[in-house]
C-alpha positions as CSV (number, residue, x, y, z in Angstrom):
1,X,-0.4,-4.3,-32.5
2,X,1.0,-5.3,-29.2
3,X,2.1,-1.7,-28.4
4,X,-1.6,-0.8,-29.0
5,X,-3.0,-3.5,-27.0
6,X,-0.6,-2.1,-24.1
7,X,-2.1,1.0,-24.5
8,X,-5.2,0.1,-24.2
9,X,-4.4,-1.7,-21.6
10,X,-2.9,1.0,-19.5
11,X,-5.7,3.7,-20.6
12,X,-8.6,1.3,-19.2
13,X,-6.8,0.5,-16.0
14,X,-6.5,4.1,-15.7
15,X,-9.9,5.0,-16.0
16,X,-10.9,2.5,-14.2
17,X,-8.7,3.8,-11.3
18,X,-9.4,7.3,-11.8
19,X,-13.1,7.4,-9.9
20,X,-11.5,6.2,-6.7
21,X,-8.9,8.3,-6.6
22,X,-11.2,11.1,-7.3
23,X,-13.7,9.7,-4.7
24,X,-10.3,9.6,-1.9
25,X,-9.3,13.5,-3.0
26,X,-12.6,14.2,-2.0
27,X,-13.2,12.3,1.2
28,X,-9.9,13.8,2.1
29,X,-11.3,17.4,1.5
30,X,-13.2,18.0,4.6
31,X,-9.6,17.4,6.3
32,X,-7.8,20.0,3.9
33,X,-8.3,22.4,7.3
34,X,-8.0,20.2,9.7
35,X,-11.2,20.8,12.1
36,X,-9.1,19.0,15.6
37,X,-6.2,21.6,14.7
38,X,-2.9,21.1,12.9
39,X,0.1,18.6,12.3
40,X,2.5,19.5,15.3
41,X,6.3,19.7,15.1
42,X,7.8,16.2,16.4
43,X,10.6,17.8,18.1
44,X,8.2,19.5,20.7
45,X,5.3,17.1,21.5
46,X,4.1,18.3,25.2
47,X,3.3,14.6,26.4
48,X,2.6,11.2,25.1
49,X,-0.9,9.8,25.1
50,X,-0.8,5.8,24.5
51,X,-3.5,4.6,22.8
52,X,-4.1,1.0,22.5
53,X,-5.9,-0.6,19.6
54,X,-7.9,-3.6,19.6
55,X,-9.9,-5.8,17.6
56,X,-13.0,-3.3,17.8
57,X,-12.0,-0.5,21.1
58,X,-9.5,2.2,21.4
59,X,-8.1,2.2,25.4
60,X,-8.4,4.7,26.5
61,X,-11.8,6.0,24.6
62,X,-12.1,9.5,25.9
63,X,-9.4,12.0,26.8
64,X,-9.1,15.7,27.7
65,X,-6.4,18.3,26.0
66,X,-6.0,21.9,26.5
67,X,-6.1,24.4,23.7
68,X,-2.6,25.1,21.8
69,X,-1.1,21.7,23.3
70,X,0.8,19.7,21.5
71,X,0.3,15.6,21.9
72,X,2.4,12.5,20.7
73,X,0.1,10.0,20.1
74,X,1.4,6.8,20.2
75,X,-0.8,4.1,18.6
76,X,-0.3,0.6,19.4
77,X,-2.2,-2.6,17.6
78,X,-2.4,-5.2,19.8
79,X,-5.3,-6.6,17.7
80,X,-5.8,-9.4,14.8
81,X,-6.6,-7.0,12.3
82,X,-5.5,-4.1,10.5
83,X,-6.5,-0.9,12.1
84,X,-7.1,2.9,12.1
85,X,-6.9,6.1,13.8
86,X,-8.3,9.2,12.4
87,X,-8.3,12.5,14.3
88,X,-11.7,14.7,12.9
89,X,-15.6,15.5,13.4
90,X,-17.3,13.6,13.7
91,X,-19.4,14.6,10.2
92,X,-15.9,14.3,8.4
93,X,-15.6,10.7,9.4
94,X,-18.5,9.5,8.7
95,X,-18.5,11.5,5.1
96,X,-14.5,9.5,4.9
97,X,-16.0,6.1,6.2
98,X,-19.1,6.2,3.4
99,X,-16.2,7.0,0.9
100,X,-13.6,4.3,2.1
101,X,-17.1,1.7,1.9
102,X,-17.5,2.7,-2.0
103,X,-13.4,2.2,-2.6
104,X,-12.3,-0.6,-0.2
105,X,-8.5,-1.0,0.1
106,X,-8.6,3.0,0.3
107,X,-5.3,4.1,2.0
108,X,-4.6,7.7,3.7
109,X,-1.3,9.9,3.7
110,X,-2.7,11.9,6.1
111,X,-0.9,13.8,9.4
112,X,-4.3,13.4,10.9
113,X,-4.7,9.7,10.6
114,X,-2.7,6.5,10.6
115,X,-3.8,2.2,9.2
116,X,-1.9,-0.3,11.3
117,X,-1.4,-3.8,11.0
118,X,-1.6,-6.5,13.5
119,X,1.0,-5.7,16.3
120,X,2.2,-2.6,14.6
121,X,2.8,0.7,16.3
122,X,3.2,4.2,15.3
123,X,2.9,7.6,15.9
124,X,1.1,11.0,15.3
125,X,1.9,14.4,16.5
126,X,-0.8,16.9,16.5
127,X,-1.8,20.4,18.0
128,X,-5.3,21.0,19.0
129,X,-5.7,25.1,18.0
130,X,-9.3,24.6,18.4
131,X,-11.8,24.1,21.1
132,X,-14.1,21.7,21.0
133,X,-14.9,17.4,21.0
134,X,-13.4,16.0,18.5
135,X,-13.1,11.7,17.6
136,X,-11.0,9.6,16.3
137,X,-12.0,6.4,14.7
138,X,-11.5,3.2,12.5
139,X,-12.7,3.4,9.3
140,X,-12.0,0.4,8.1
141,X,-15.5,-1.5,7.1
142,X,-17.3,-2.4,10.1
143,X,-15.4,-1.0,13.0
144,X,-16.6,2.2,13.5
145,X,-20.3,0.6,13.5
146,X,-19.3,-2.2,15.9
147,X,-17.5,1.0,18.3
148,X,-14.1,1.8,17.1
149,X,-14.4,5.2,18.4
150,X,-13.1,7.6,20.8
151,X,-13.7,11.3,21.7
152,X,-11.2,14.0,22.0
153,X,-12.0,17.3,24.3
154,X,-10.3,20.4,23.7
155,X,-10.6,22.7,26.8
């Protein structure tokens, strides 16, 4: 009977569970190609671009890259609360925020993105093969909406 019980147990939790992991594969879809361009290789970043996160701004908000160059973003938190960065369209981050609002406590394995906590740091390499503006922003309920964002422009 116990064993059974356990079962059950376990076969509820995961269906419960099952929707929002389905609901993350999904968000994370529209990044499967990566619209900004590609994970680069941390042994040959080109430069580092600080980027400081507050409770609700990025500094700085805008900044210019050329085609094919490779960045080390550096990503501090300097705020109370957890925070993101996620490199995209804009129509992929909204499409990711509306999914991370159905499944709060969402979390991304991602080379595009990274979730800090308070006074954390961390880093993201990434080439830009693409021209074109590009954001990064939290997604983290509310933030985005009160203007967590910043714009990428790929000459």
């Amino acid at each position: 009977m116990r064993i059974l019980r356990k079962s059950l147990i376990i076969m509820t939790a995961a269906a419960l569970l099952l929707p929002i992991s389905l609901n993350c594969a999904r968000a994370h879809e529209s990044h499967a190609s990566y619209a900004a361009g590609e994970p680069g290789d941390p042994k040959k970043p080109s430069r580092d671009i600080v980027i400081e996160m507050g409770d609700r701004f990025y500094q700085p908000m805008k900044i210019e890259v050329k085609r094919g160059e490779q960045v080390r973003f550096v990503l501090r938190n300097g705020g109370h609360e957890d925070h993101e960065f996620l490199l995209a369209t804009t129509e992929a981050n909204l499409k990711h925020a509306e999914a991370m609002r159905k499944n709060p406590g969402m979390e991304h394995d991602e080379p595009n993105g990274i979730q800090l906590a308070p006074q954390k740091s961390g880093e993201i390499v990434w080439k830009f093969t693409k021209a074109g503006t590009f954001e990064f922003s939290c997604l983290i309920a509310g933030h985005r909406e009160d203007g967590m964002t910043g714009t990428v422009v790929v000459k």
